[in-house]
N, C-alpha and C positions, 0 to 999 in steps of 0.2 A: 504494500500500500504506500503510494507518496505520502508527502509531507501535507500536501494539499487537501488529500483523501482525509489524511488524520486530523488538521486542523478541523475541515469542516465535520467530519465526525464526533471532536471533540468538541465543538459547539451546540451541537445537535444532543448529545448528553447532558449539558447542561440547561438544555431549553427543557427536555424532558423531566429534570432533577427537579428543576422548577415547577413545571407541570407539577409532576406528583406532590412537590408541599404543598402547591392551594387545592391538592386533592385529599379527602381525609378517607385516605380509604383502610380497608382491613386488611392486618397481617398478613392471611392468607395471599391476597389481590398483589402485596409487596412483594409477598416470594414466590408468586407466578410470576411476575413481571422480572424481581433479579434474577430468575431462573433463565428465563427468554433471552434476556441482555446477556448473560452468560454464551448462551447457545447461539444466537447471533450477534457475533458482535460488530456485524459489517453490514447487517439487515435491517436501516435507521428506520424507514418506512414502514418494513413488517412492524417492526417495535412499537410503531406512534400508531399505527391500526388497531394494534391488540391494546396497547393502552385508552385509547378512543369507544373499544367497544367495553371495555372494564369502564369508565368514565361513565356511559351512556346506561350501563346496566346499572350502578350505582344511582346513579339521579333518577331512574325508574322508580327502584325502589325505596329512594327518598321522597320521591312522590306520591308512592303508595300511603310510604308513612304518615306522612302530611296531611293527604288527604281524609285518613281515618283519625288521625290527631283534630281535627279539624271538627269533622264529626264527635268524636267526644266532646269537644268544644263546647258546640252550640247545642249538643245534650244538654250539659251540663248548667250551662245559660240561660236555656229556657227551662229547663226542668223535666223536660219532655217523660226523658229514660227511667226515671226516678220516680215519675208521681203514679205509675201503677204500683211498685211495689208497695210505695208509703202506704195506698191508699188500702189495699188489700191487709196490710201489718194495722192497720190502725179500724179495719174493720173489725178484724178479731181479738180489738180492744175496746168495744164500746161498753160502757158500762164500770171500765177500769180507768185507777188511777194515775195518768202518767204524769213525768215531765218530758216535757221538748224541747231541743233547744232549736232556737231558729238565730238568724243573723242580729236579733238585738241582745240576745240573751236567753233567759230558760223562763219557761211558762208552765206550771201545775195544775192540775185540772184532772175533773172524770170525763172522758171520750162518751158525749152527747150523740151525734151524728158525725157520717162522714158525708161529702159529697162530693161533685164533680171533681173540683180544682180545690176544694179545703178541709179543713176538718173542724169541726166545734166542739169545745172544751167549756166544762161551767168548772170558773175557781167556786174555791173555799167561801168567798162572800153570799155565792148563788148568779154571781154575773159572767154572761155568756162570753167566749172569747173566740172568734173568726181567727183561724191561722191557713195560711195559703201555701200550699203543700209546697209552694216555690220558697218561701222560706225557710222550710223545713228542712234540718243538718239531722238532728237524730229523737230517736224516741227508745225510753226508759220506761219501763214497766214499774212505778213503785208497790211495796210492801204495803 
């Protein structure tokens, strides 16, 4: 191989070196790839193909992730995922005394009714209390 050959070979390494840092890919992905380089080491095009398609396989499945991350997301957000189970655990608490805690704090109460979107609790005074299952973090069975 010239000198010529080598210099631009030897740029071409370092364009890929680079490459692969703003890639975060897996161990595995790094030792197919030094493997290759090993095995070609005069084949820069083969190299940048097979890194290209490791590349494009990678962001597939960063997109997959994302996409389902995303979905939990807006589960979570609206409430969607959540207010059947709530609402089924809290049917077969009506009549019992729980506490809840929702986003301002914890509420005590006997489980009234359940309904669509909420549940109704009468505290200790005898006054009714509306809580919307979107608020709802968790529920405790008391004693």
């Amino acid at each position: 191989m010239s000198s010529k050959h080598l210099h631009h070979a030897s740029k071409e390494m370092k364009k890929i070196r680079t490459w692969l840092e703003k890639l975060d890919l897996g161990d595995s992905t790094l030792e197919q790839i030094h493997s290759l380089l090993q095995e070609r080491k005069g084949d820069v095009e083969q190299i940048l193909k097979r890194m290209r398609g490791e590349g494009q396989e990678q962001r597939a499945l960063l997109a997959d992730e994302w996409e389902l991350l995303q979905k939990i997301c807006d589960a979570l957000h609206t409430g969607t995922s959540l207010i059947g189970d709530i609402r089924d655990e809290l049917n077969d608490l009506i009549g019992e005394t729980v506490e809840i805690t929702v986003n301002f704090g914890l509420v005590t109460g006997t489980v009234r009714a359940v309904r669509i979107d909420y549940v109704v609790l009468e505290d200790s005074l005898g006054r009714f209390v509306y809580l919307p299952f979107t608020n709802i973090q968790a529920v405790a069975l008391l004693d």
